[in-house]
N, C-alpha and C positions, 0 to 999 in steps of 0.2 A: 751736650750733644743732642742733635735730634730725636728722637725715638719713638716708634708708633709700636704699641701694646696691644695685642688683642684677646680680646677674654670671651667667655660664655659660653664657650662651645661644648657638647655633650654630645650622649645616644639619647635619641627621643626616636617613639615611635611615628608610624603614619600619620599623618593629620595633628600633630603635635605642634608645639609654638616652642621657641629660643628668642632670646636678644642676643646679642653679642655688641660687645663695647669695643671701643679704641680709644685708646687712654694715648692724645698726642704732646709733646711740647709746647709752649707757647706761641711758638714764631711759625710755625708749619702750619697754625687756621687761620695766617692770612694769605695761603695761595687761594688759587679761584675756585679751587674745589678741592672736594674731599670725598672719597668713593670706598668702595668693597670691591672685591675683586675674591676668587674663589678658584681652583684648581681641584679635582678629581685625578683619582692614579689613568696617569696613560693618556690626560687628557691638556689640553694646553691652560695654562691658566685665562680667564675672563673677568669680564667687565661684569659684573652685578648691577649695581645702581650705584648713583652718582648723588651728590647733594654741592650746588655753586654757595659762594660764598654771601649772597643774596638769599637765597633755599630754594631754591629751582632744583627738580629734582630727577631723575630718568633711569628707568629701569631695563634690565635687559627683558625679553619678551615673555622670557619661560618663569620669571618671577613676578610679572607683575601681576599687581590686583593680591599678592601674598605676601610681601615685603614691604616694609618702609622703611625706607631712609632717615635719617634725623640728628640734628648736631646741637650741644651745647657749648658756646661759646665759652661761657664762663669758668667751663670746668675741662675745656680744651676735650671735651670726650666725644666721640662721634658711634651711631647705635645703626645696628639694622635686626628690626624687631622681623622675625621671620613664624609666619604661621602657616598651613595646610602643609605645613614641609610632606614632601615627597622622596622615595630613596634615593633620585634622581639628583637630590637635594646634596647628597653625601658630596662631602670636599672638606678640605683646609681652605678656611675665610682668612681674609689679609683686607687691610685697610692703608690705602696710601693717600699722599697731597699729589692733585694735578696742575697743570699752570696751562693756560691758556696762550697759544698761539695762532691767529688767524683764525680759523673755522677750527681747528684740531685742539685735543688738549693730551699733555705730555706727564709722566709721571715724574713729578717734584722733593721725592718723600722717600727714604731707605724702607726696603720691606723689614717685616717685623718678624716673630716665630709664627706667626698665625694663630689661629684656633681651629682643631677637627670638629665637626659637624657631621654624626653621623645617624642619617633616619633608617631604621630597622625594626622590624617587629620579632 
């Protein structure tokens, strides 16, 4: 069965660093892409940063220049190394497969437990 796993997540303070992993199936890193996605209480879930199946890669605004995206083929795991984290930062991380339709791209991939993420001092 498909399965997306995601790990790494913790309390780290202000200005602190995390990775977090997504540990996927074989068959789900050949959609077109592969992304994070992130939910806060109260708040809708969102689009983080995206990684295509080429490594083209795109961020949402309030992360970037502090996140990166990045995927290992080999070992089917997909990462986003997160530093200056901000309280702002605080969410459950989730990582899905997207697939590409026209201009748009659509989620391909079962959501997973996530990982909490949360920046506090």
């Amino acid at each position: 069965q498909v399965q997306l796993v995601e790990s790494g997540g913790g309390l780290v303070q202000p200005g602190g660093s995390l990775r977090l992993s997504c540990a996927a199936s074989g068959s789900i890193f050949r959609s077109d892409a592969m992304a994070w996605y992130r939910q806060a209480p109260g708040k809708r879930r969102e689009l983080v940063a995206k990684i295509t199946s080429g490594g083209s890669t795109d961020y949402a605004d309030s992360v970037k220049g502090r996140f990166t995206i990045s995927r290992d083929n080999a070992k089917n795991t997909l990462y986003l190394q997160m530093s200056s984290l901000e309280p702002e930062d605080t969410a459950v991380y989730y990582c899905n497969a997207l697939r590409r339709s026209g201009g748009s791209y659509y989620l391909d991939g079962p959501w997973g437990q996530g990982t909490q993420v949360t920046v506090s001092s």
